[in-house]
C-alpha positions as CSV (number, residue, x, y, z in Angstrom):
1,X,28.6,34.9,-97.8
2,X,28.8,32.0,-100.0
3,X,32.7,30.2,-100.7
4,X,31.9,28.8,-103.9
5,X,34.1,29.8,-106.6
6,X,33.3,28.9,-110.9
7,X,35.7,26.9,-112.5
8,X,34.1,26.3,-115.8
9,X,37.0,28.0,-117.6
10,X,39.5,25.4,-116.2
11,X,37.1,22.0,-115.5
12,X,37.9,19.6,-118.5
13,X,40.8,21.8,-119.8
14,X,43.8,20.0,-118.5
15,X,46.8,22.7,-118.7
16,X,44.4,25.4,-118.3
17,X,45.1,28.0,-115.6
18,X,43.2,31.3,-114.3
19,X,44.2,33.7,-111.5
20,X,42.0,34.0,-108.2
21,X,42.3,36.2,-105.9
22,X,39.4,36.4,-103.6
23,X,38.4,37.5,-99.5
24,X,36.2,35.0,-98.2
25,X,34.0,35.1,-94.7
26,X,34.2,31.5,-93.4
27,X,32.2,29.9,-90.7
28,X,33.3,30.4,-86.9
29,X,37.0,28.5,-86.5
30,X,38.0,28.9,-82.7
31,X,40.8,26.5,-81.8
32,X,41.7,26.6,-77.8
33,X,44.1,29.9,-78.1
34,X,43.0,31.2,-81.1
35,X,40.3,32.5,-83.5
36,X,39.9,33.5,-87.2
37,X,38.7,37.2,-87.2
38,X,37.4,38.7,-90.3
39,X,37.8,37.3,-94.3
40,X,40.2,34.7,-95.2
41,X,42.6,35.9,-98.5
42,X,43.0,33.5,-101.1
43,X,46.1,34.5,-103.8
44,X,47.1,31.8,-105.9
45,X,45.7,30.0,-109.1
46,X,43.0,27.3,-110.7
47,X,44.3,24.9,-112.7
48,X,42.7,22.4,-114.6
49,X,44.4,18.7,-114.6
50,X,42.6,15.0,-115.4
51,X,41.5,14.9,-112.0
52,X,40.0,18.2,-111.9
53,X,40.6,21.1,-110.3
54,X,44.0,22.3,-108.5
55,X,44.1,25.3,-105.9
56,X,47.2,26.8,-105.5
57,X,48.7,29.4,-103.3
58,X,48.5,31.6,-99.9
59,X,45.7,32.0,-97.4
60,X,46.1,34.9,-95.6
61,X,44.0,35.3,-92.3
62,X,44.0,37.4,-88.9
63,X,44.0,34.8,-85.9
64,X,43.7,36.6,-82.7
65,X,45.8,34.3,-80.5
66,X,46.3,34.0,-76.6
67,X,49.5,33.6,-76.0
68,X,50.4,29.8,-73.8
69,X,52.9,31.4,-71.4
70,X,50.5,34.8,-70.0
71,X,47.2,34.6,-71.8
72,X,47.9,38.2,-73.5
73,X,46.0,38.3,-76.2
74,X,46.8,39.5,-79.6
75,X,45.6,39.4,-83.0
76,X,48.6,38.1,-85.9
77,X,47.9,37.4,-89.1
78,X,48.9,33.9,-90.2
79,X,49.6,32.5,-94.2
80,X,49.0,29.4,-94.8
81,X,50.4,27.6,-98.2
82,X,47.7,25.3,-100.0
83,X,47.5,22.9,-103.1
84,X,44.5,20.9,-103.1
85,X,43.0,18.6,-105.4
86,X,38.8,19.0,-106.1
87,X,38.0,16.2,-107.9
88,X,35.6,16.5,-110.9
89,X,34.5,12.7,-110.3
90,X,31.0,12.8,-109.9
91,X,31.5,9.6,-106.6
92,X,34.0,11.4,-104.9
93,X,33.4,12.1,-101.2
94,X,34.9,15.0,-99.7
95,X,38.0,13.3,-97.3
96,X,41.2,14.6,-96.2
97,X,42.8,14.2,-99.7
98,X,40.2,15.6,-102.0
99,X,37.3,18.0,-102.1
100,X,34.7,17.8,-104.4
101,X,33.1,19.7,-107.7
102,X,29.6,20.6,-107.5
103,X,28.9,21.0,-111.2
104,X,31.0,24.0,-112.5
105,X,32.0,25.3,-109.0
106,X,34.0,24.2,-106.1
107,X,33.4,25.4,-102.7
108,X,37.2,26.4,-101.2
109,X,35.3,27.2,-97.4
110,X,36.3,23.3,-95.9
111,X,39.9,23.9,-97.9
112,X,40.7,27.8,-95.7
113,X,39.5,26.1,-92.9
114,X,41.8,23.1,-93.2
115,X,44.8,25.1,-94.3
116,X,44.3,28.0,-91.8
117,X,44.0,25.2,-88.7
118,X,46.7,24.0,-89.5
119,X,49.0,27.0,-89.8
120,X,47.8,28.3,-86.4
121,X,50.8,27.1,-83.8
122,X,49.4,24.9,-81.0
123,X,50.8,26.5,-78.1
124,X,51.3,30.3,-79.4
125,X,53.6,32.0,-77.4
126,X,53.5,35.7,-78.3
127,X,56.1,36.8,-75.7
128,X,59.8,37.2,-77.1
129,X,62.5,35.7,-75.1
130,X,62.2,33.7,-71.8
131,X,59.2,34.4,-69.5
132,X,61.1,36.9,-67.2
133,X,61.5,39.1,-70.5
134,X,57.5,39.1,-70.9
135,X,56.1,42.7,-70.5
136,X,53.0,40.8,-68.2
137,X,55.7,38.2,-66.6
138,X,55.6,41.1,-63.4
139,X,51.6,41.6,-63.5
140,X,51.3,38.0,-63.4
141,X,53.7,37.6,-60.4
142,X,52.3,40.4,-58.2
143,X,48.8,38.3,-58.8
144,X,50.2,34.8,-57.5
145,X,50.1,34.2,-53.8
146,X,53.3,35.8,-52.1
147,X,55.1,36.6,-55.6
148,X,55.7,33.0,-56.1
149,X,55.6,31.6,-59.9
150,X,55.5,28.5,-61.8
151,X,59.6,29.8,-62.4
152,X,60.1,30.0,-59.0
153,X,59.1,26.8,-57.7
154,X,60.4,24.9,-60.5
155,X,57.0,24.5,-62.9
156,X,54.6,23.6,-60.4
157,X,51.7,26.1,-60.0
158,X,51.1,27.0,-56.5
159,X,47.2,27.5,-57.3
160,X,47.1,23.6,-57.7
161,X,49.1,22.5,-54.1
162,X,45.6,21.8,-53.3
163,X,44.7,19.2,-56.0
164,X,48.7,17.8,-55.6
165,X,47.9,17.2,-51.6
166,X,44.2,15.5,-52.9
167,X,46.1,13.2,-55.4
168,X,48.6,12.2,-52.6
169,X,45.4,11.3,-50.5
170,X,43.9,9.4,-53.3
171,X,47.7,7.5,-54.2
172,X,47.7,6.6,-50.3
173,X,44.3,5.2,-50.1
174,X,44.4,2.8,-53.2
């Protein structure tokens, strides 16, 4: 599905504004805990300036996130605000502050992808409250060697003792 949008009716008409409102498939984003699933929504506006062509408004996707603390995984929808320049100059590069206008269109695919990538949190945590209060906290424990977790033993995982006592070795002999 193409991401190219017209903008003859703005291009060259600084002042000029026109109403989108479009659901776009975009290529595969995957970040390390998350992943855009299905269309991106694009609400907002075109408006034509000297420059160009200004986006404006909300990108709406559904990120199905793993959550940092128990690796429950859930799918949220996330809304990103843009307002991006596409420059009408024909010796403009696409970079981080402008995109480019291929003749009358523009192609708002690399914009979602920007905006949505950086809307998605880094670390989601899907669990309300401290990690005793998450509904898997007890699954999680019951599957850790003796019922001992990263809590208990004050943030170190017991599943890497092995790796702490081969860095100790390594410290020793250097």
């Amino acid at each position: 599905m193409s991401t190219r949008v017209t903008v003859a009716e703005v291009l060259h008409k600084p002042g000029a504004v026109r109403d989108i409102s479009v659901e776009l498939e975009l290529p595969h984003v995957e970040l390390p805990l998350a992943e855009v699933v299905g269309p991106v929504r694009l609400d907002g506006a075109l408006e034509g300036v000297l420059e160009g062509v200004v986006v404006a408004g909300s990108a709406t996707a559904q990120v199905q996130m793993s959550c940092a603390r128990c690796l429950h995984t859930e799918v949220r929808p996330v809304v990103a605000a843009v307002a991006e320049l596409f420059s009408a100059d024909p010796g403009v590069e696409a970079d981080d502050d402008v995109y480019p206008v291929a003749g009358e269109e523009i192609d708002l695919g690399q914009m979602l992808v920007d905006a949505v990538v950086l809307a998605v949190p880094e670390s989601p945590v899907l669990c309300d409250g401290p990690p005793r209060d998450c509904p898997r906290y007890l699954e999680l424990q019951a599957a850790t060697p003796d019922g001992v977790t990263t809590a208990d033993t004050g943030g170190t995982d017991p599943r890497w003792a092995a790796l702490s006592g081969l860095l100790e070795q390594m410290e020793r002999e250097s």
